[in-house]
C-alpha positions in Angstrom: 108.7 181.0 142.2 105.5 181.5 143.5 104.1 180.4 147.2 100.7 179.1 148.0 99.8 178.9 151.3 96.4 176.6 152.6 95.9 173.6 155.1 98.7 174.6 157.3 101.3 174.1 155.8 104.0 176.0 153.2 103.8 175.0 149.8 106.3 175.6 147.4 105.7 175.8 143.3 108.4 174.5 141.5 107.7 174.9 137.9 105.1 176.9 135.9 103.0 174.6 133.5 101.7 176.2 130.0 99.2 175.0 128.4 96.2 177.1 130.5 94.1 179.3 128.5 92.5 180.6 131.6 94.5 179.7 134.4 98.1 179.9 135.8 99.1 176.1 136.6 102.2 175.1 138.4 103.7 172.5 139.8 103.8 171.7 143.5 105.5 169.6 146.1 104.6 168.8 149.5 105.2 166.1 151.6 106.7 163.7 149.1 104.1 164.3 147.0 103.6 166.2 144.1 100.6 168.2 143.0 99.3 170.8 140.3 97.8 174.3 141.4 96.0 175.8 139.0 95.2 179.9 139.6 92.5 181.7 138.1 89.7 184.3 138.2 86.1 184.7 137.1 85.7 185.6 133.7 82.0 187.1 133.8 82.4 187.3 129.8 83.4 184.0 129.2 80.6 182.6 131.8 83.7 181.3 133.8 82.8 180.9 137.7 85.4 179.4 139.8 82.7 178.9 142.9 80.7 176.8 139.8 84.1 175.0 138.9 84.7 174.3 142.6 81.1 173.0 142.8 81.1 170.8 140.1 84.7 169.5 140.7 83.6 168.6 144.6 80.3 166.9 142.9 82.6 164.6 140.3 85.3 163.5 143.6 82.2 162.7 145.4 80.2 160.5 142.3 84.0 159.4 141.9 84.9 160.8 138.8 87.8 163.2 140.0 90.2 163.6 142.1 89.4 165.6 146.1 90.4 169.1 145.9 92.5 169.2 148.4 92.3 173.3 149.0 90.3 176.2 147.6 90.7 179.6 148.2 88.0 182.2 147.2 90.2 184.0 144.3 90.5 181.2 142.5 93.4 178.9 143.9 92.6 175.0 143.8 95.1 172.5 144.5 93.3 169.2 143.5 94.8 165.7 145.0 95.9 164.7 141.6 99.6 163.4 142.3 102.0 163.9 138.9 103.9 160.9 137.3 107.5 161.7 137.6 
């Protein structure tokens, strides 16, 4: 169980996700709704940037391609506004 803390409020993972090849992912719930947090680092080798990623997944919510992120923190935390289909 892992605890992510942003926007004022305490949210809780429930569930690790696999599937990431370079990020942690979990499931989150908050308010009734239910979100995916995906955790990860730059990767200098690998020309990974997570202020790039953050960038370009801001630019595609606002030509309305993606979803809002929701919150960002400067490690590498993003919690995007994609709610999960139960």
């Amino acid at each position: 169980m892992v605890d992510v803390v942003g926007g004022g409020s305490k949210r809780q993972c429930r569930q690790p996700l696999g599937g990431g090849i370079t990020n942690t992912n979990f499931t989150v719930s908050n308010r009734g709704r239910k979100y995916v947090v995906r955790i990860g680092g730059d990767i200098p080798i690998h020309q990974i940037s997570r202020a790039n990623e953050l960038a370009a997944s801001r630019a595609a919510h606002a030509a309305g391609i993606s979803p809002a992120v929701v919150h960002a923190e400067p490690l590498g935390a993003r919690l995007p506004d994609a709610m999960l289909r139960a």
